[in-house]
C-alpha positions as MATLAB code, in Angstrom:
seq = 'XXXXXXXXXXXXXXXXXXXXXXXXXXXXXXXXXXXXXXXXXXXXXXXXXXXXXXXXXXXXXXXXXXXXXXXXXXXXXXXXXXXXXXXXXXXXXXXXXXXXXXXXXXXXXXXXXXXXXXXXXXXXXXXXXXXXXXXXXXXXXXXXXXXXXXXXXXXXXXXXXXXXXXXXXXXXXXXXXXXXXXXXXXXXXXXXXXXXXXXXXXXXXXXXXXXXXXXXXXXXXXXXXXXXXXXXXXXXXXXXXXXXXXXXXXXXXXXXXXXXXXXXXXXXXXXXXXXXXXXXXXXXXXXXXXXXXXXXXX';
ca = [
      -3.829  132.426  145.362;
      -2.681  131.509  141.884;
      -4.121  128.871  139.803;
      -4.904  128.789  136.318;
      -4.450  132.782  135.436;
      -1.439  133.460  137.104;
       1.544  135.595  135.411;
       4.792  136.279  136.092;
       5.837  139.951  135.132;
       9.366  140.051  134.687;
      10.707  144.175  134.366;
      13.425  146.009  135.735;
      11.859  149.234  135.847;
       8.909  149.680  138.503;
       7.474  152.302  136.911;
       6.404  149.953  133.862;
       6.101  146.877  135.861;
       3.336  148.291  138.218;
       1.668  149.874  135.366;
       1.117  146.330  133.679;
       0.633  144.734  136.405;
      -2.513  147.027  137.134;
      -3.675  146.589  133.750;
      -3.939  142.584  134.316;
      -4.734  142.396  137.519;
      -8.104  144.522  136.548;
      -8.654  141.505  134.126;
      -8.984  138.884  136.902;
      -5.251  137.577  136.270;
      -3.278  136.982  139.872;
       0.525  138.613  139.442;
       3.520  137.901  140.736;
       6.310  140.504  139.540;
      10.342  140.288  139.601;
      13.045  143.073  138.710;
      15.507  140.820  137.029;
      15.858  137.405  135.092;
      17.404  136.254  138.191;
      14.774  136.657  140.563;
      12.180  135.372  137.806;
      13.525  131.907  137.202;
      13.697  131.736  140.707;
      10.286  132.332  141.089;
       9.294  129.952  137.961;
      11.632  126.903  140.374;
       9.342  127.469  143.082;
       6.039  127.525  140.876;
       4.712  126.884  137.513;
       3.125  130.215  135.894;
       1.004  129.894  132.488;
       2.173  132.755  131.326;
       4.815  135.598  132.022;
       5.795  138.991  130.347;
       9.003  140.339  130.460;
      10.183  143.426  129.155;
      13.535  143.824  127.861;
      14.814  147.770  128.845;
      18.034  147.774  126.957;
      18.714  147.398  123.486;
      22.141  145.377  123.919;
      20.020  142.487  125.961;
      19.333  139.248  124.713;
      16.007  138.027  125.652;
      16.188  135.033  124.139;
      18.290  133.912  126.681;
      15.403  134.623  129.384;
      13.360  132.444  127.255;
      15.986  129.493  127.040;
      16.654  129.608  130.228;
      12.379  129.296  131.711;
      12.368  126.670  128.927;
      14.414  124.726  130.635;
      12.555  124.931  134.234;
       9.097  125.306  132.520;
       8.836  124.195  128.803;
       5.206  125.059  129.254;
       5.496  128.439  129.938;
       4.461  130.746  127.386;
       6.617  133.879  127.609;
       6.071  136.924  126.025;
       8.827  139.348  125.523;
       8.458  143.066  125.118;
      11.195  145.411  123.363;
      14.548  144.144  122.047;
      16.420  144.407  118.468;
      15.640  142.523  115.504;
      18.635  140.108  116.467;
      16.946  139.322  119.409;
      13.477  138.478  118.341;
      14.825  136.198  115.701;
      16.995  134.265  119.074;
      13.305  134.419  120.997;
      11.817  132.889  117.809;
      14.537  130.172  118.008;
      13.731  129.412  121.102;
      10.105  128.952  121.521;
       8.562  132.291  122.578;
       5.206  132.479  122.855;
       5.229  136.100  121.234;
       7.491  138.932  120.526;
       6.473  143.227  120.737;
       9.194  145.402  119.758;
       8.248  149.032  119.321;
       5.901  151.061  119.087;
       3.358  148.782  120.073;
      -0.511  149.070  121.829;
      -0.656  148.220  125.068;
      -4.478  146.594  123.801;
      -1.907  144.564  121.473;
      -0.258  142.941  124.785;
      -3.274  141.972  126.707;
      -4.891  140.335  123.712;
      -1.864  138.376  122.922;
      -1.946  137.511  126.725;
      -5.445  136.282  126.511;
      -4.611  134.454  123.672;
      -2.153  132.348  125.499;
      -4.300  131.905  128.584;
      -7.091  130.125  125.498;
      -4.101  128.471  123.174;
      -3.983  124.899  123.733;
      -0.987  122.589  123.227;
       1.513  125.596  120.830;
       4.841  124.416  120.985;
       4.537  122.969  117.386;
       2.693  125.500  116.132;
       5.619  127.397  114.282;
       8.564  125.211  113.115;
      11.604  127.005  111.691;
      13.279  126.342  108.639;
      15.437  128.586  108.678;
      15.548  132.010  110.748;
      18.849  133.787  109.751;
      18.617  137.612  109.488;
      17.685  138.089  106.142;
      15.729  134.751  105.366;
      13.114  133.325  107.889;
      10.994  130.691  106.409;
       8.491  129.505  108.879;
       5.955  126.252  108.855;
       2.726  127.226  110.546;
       0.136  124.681  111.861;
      -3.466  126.355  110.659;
      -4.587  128.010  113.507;
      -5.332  131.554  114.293;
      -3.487  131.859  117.379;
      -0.403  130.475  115.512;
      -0.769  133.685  112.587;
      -1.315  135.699  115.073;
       1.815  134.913  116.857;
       4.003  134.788  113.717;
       2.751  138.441  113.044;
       4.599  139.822  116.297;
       7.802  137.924  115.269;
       7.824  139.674  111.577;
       6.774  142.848  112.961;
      10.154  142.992  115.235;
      12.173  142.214  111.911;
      10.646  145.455  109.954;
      13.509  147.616  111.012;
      14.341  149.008  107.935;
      10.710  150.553  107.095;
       9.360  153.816  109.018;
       7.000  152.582  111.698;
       3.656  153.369  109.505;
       5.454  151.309  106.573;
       6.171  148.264  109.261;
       2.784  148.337  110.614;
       1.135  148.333  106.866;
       3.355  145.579  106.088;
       2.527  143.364  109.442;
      -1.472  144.640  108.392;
      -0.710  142.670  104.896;
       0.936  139.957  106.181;
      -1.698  139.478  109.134;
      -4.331  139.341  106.438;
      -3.072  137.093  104.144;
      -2.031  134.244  106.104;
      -5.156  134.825  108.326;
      -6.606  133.925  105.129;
      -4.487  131.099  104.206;
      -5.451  129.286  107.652;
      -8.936  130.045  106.866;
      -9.766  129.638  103.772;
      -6.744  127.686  101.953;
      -6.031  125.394  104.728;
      -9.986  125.353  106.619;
      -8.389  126.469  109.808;
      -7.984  122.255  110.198;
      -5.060  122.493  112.805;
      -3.700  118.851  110.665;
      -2.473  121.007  107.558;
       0.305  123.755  107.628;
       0.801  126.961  105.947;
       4.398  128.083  104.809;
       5.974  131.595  105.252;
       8.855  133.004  103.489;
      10.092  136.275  104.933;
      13.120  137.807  102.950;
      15.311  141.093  103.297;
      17.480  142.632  100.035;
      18.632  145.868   99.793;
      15.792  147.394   98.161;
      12.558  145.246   99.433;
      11.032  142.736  102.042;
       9.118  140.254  100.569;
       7.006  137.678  101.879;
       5.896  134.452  100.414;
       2.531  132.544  101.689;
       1.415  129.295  100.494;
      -1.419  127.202  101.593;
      -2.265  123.913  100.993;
      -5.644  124.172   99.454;
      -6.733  123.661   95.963;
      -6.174  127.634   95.255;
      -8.234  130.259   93.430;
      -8.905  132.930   90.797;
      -9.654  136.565   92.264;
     -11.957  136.573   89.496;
     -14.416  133.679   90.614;
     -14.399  134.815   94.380;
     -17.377  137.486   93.941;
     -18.131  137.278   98.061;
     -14.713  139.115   98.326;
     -14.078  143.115   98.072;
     -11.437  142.617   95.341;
     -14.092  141.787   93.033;
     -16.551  144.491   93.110;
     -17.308  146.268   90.044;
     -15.942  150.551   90.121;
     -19.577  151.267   90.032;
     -20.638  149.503   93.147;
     -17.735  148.951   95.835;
     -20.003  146.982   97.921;
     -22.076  144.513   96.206;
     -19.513  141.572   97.728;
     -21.374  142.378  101.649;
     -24.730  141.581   99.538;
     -23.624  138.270   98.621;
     -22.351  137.754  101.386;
     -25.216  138.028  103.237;
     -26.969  135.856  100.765;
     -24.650  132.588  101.168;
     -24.383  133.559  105.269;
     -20.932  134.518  105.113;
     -19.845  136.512  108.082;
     -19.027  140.079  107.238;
     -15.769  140.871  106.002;
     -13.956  140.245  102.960;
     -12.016  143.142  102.550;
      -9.007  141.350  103.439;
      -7.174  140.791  100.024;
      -8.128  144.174   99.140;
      -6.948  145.797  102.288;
      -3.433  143.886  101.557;
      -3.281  144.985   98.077;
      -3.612  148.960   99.335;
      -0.753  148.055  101.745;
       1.711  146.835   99.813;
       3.507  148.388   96.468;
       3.027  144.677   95.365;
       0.502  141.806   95.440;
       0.692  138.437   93.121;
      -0.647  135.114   93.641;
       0.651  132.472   91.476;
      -1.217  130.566   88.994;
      -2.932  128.149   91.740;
      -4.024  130.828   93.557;
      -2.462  129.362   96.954;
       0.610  131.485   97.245;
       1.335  135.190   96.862;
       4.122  137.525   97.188;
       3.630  140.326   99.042;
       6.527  143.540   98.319;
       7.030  146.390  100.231;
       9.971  148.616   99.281;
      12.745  150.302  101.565;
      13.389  153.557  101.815;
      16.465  154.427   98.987;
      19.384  155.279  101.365;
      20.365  158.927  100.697;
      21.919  159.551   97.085;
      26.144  160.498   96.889;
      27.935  161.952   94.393;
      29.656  159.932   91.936;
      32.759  161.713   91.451;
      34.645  158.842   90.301;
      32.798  158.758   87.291;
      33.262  162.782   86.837;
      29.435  163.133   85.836;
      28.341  164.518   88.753;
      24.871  162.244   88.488;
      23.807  161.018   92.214;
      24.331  157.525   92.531;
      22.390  155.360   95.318;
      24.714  153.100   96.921;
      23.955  149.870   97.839;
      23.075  149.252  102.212;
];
């Protein structure tokens, strides 16, 4: 009954767990469901699923421990886990998940990911860790689109501190630029690695991509959106079209409208991306008798 599109749905509330289970099993994928992380390594003992989903209800659960644990039975499981904290989508990132949600999130989000790890190859080295403590994750990605696509759910979930539009334009930045750096920098040649450097202070989360191609000047890429002159916003599509480039690059442009700061280095194979947090709500500095608001540090 199962074979090679089989999923385990792992969710303790049956309202949620039929509905995705409806959703995949329209898509040709045979389910098997459980209510709890008990029954579902059970059910991964008895049989090896590609995939399963779990959803994680409560914010004081650690799903990273779900995804230790069907490690162990099934290292080639690719599990997906849905809700959580920040905490725990650094643990699942520890431990090998294929992909992390944490809201809001689409549902169209979810079943693409899942596709993706139905047509992703051998993964498990895609994303080495160099470090992934809560304000400092640097990450080493193998250059392939499935892999920046999957490091994009991860640094979504750590976006906490920024209002969900703020989070999502930050992700959209991200997304672009590394998609780029696997494209372009590295020739999406699954041999060379890109590096990510995702950092938390108290005012700003900035992330760091490098490639490890011979770099660029935004200047002498004309086929690219950045480029155009005021006066005509799309001559890059022309030339485009002229060296039979697919359509697109709006990418670095789209990146520089969501962030409040864009730089590449000299190279041109690494760039800081900046996106400022909200100021936390100004006190009065009666100390200092001046009555001036003062923001205090978070």
């Amino acid at each position: 009954m199962r074979g090679q599109k089989s999923i385990l749905v792992v969710d303790p509330e049956a309202e949620s767990r039929e509905s995705l289970s409806t959703a995949l099993a329209s898509r040709g994928y045979g389910i098997d469901v459980a209510s709890t992380d008990q029954g579902a390594i059970a059910r991964m003992r008895r049989q090896a699923y590609p995939v399963a989903v779990r959803w994680q209800s409560g914010e004081s659960e650690n799903g990273w421990e779900f995804v230790r644990r069907a490690r162990e039975i099934r290292a080639a499981t690719r599990v997906i886990l849905c809700g959580g904290t920040r905490m725990s989508a650094l643990g699942c990132l520890r431990e090998q998940a294929f992909a992390f949600f944490r809201k809001p999130y689409s549902s169209q989000a979810l079943l693409d990911m899942i596709e993706r790890a139905f047509d992703t190859g051998d993964w498990r080295e895609d994303i080495v860790i160099e470090s992934a403590v809560d304000d400092w994750v640097s990450l080493s990605i193998r250059a392939k689109f499935s892999a920046g696509e999957r490091v994009v759910t991860f640094l979504r979930a750590l976006m906490v501190q920024l209002h969900p539009a703020g989070a999502d334009e930050l992700a959209g930045a991200i997304r672009e630029i590394l998609l780029n750096a696997i494209e372009h920098g590295s020739q999406a040649d699954a041999g060379k690695r890109v590096r990510l450097s995702f950092i938390r202070t108290s005012r700003a989360i900035l992330c760091s991509i490098q490639d490890p191609g011979n770099g660029f000047a935004l200047e002498a890429i004309p086929h690219a959106a950045v480029s155009n002159p005021p006066e005509d916003q799309i001559r890059h599509v022309e030339l485009r079209e002229a060296q039979g480039l697919r359509p697109g690059g709006f990418g670095i442009l789209m990146a520089r409208n969501m962030v409040d700061d864009l730089v590449y280095n000299q190279k041109g194979n690494e760039v800081l991306l900046v996106k400022h947090r909200p100021r936390p709500r100004s006190i009065q500095n009666t100390e200092a008798g001046t009555g001036c608001p003062v923001d205090p540090i978070s």
